[in-house]
One Martini backbone bead per residue (centre of mass of N, CA, C, O) as a GRO file, in nm:
protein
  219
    1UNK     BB    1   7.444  23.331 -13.536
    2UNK     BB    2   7.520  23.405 -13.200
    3UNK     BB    3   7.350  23.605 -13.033
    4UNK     BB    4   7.454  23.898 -12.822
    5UNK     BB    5   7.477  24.177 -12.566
    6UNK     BB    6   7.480  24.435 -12.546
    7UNK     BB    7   7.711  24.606 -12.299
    8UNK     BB    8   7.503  24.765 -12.168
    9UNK     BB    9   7.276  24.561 -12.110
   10UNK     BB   10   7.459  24.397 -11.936
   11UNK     BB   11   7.547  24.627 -11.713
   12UNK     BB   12   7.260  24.647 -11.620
   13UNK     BB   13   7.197  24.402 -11.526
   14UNK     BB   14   7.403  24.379 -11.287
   15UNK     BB   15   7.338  24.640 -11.158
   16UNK     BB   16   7.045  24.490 -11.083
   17UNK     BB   17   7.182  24.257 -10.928
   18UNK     BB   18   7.335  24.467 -10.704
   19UNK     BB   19   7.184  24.683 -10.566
   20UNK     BB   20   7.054  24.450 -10.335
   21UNK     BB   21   7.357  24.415 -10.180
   22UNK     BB   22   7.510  24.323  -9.855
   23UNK     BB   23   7.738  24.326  -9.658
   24UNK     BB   24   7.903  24.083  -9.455
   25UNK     BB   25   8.009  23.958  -9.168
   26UNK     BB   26   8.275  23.755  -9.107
   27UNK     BB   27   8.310  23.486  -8.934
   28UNK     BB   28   8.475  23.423  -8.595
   29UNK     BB   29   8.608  23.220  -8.426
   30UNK     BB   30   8.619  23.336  -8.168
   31UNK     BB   31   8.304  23.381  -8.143
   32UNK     BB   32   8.210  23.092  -8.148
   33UNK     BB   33   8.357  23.006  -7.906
   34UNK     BB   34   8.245  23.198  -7.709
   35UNK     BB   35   7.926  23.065  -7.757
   36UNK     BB   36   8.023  22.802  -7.644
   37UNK     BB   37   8.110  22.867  -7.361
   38UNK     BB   38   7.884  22.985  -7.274
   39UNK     BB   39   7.679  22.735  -7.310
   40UNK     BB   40   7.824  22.559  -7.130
   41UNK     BB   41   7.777  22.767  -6.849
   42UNK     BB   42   7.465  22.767  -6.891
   43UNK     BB   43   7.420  22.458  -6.853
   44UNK     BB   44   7.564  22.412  -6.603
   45UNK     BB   45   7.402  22.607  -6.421
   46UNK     BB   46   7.141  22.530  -6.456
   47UNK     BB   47   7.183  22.226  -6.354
   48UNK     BB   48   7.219  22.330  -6.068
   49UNK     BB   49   6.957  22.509  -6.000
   50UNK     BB   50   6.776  22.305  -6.049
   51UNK     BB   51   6.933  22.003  -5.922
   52UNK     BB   52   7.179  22.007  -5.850
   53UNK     BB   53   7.429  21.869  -5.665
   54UNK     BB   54   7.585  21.613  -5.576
   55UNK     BB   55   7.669  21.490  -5.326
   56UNK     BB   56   7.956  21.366  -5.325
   57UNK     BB   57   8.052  21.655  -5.489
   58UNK     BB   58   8.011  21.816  -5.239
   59UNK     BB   59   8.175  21.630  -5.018
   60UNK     BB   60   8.463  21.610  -5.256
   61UNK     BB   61   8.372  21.348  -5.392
   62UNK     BB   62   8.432  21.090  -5.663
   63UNK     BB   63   8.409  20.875  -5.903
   64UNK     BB   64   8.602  20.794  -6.120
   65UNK     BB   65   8.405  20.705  -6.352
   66UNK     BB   66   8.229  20.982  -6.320
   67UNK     BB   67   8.465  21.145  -6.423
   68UNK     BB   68   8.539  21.019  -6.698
   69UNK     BB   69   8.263  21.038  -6.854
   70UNK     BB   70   8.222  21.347  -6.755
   71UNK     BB   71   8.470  21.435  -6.991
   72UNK     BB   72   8.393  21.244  -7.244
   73UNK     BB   73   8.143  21.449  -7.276
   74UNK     BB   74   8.284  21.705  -7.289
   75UNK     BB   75   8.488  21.641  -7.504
   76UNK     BB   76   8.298  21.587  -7.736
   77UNK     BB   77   8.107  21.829  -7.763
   78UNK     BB   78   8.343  22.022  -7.786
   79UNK     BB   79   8.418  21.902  -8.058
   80UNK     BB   80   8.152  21.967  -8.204
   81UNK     BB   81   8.157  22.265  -8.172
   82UNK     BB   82   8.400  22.332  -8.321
   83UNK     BB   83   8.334  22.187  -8.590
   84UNK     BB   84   8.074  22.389  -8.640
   85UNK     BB   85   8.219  22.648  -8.659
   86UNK     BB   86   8.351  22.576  -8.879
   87UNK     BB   87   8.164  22.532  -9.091
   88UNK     BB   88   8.068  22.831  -9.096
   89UNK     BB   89   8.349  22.867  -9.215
   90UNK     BB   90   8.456  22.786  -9.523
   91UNK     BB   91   8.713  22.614  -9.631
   92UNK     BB   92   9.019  22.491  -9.771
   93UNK     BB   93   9.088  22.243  -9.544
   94UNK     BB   94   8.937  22.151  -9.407
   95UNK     BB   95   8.859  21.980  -9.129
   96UNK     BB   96   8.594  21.754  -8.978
   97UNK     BB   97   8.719  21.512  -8.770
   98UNK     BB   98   8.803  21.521  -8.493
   99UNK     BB   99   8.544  21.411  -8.329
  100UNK     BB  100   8.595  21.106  -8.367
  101UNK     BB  101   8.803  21.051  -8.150
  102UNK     BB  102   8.569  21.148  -7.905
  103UNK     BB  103   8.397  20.899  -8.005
  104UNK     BB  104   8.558  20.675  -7.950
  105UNK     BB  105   8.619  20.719  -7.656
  106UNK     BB  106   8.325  20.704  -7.554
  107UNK     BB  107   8.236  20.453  -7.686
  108UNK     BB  108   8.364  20.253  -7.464
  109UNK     BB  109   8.095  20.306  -7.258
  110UNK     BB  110   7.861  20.100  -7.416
  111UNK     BB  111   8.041  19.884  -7.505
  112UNK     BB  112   8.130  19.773  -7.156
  113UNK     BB  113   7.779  19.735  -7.112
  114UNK     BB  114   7.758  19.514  -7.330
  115UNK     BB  115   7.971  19.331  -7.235
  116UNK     BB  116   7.896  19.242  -6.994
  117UNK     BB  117   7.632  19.147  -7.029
  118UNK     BB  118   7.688  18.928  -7.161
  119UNK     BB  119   7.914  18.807  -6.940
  120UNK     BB  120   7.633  18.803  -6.705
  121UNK     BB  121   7.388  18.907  -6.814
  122UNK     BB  122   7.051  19.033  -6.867
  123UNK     BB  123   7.089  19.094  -6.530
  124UNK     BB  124   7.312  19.335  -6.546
  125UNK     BB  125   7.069  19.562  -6.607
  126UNK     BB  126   6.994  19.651  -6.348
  127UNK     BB  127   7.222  19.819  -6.264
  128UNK     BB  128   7.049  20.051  -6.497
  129UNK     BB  129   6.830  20.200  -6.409
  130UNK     BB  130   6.569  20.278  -6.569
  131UNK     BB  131   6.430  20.545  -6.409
  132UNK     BB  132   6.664  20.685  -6.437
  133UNK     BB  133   6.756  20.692  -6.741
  134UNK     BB  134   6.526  20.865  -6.821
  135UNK     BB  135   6.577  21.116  -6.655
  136UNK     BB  136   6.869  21.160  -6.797
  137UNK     BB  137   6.726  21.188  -7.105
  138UNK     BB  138   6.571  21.409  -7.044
  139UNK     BB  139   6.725  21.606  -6.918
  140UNK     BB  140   6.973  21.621  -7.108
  141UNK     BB  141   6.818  21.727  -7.360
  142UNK     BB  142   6.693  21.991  -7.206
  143UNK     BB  143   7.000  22.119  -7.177
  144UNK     BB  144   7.096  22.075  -7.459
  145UNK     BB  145   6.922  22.339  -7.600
  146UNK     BB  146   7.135  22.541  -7.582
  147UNK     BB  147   7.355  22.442  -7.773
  148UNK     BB  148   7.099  22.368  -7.965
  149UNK     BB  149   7.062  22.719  -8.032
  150UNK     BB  150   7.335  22.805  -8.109
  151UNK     BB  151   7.463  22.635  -8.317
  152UNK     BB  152   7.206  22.681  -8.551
  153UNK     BB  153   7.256  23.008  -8.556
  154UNK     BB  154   7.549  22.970  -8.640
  155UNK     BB  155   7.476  22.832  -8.914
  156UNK     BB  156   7.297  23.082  -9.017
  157UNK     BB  157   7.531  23.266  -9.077
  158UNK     BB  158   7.647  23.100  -9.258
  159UNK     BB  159   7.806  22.818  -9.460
  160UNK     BB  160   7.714  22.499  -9.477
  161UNK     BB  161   7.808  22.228  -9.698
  162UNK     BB  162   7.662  22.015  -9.481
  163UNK     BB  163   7.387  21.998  -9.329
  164UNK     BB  164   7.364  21.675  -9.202
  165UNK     BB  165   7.610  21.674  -9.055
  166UNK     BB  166   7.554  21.971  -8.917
  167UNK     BB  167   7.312  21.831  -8.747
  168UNK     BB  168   7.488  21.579  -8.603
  169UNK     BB  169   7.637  21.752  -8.434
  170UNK     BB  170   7.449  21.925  -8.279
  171UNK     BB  171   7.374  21.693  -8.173
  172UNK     BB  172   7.608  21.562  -7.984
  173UNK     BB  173   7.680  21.833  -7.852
  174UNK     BB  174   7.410  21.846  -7.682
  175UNK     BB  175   7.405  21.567  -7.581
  176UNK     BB  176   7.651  21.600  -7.417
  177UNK     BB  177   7.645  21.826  -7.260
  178UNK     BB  178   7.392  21.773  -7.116
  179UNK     BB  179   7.473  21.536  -6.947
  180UNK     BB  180   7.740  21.624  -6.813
  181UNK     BB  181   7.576  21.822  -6.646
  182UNK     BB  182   7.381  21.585  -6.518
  183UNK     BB  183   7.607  21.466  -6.406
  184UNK     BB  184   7.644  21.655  -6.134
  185UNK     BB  185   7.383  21.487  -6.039
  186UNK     BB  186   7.373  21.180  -6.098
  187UNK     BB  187   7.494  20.943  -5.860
  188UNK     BB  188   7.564  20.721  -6.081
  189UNK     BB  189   7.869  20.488  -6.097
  190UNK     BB  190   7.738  20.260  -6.362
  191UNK     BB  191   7.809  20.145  -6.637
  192UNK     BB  192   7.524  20.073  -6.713
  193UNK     BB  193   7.418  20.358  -6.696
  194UNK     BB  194   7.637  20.521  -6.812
  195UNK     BB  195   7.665  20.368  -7.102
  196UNK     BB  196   7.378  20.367  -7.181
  197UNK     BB  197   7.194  20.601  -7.087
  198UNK     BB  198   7.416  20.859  -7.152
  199UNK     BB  199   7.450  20.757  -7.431
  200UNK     BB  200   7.162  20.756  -7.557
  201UNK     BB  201   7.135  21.080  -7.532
  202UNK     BB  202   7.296  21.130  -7.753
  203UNK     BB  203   7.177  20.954  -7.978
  204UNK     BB  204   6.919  21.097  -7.992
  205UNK     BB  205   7.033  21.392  -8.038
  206UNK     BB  206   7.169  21.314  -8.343
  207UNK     BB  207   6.854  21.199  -8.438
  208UNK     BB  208   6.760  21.516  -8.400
  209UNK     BB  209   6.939  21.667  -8.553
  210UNK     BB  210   6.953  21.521  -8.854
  211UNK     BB  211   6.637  21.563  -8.896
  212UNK     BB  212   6.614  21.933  -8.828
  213UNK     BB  213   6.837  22.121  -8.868
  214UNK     BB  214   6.846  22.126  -9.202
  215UNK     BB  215   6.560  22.279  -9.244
  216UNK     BB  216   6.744  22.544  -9.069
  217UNK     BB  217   6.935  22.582  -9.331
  218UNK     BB  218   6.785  22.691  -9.499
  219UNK     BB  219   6.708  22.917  -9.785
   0.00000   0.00000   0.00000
């Protein structure tokens, strides 16, 4: 026969099991949304003091083009920040696909800068000034490190169920903010340069955070 513990023996295990345990308080949507917001506009105005407005936004004009990118890239982030904050909060029925509908209208401006490439040759990437979209990577990435700081500690209080996941989305939102706001700054306003360089910003971002992220979320 198999043998049983005890009732009283059992109660005193549990009883010894729970007696460090203390409540935790859990995380509020609003919270987190409220520390995204913050995160945007700490790192909006970083940006603003470090680098300065571009000249054309200051003295009141700016391109279509860079209006509508640096917009796709704030939709992106905002989206990325948002699935992020719910991720700390694990319930039954979550969604987490939202922000890939913001990933692909982004992505028309890699893919844009690409078919010109094809359909005018590879001289028509000089006008994608690399010593420029250089500063704009690295700029644009530095800048990001407020929001995947923000939103890292946000997931070390929650509980992702995903950390690889949540690491990709870190580096994507870090990166699209960053960026978004290095745009207020940046004044080139061609497809080449915003499509390549500003795009490639995020993604180098996305795969330094799917590297790094996951393993300060173990515990």
């Amino acid at each position: 026969m198999r043998r049983t513990s005890p009732p009283l023996a059992t109660d005193h295990l549990v009883d010894e099991l729970i007696t460090d345990l203390r409540p935790v308080r859990p995380l509020r949507m609003q919270s987190g949304l409220l520390l995204a917001a913050i995160s945007l506009f700490a790192t909006t105005i970083a940006a603003l003091l470090i680098f300065g407005l571009r000249a054309d936004m200051a003295a009141g004009s700016i391109a279509p083009l860079s209006l509508l990118a640096s917009g796709l890239f704030l939709l992106l982030g905002t989206a990325a920040s948002v699935t992020i904050i719910s991720m700390g909060r694990p319930q039954v029925g979550n969604d987490h696909g939202g922000w890939k509908w913001a990933a692909a209208m982004t992505a028309l401006l890699p893919a844009t800068a690409i078919g010109l490439t094809m359909l005018n040759g590879p001289h028509a990437l000089n006008h994608a000034m690399p010593e420029a979209g250089i500063r704009c990577l690295l700029q644009g990435g530095e800048l990001g490190l407020i929001t995947a700081t923000a939103l890292t500690l946000w997931l070390r209080r929650g509980a992702p169920t995903s950390p690889n996941a949540a690491g990709l989305l870190v580096g994507i939102a870090a990166g699209s903010i960053g960026i978004f706001a290095y745009s207020l700054h940046c004044g080139i306003s061609d497809i080449y340069h915003i499509g390549l360089w500003h795009s490639l910003t995020v993604v180098t971002a996305a795969a330094i955070g799917r590297m790094l992220v996951p393993h300060l979320l173990r515990w």
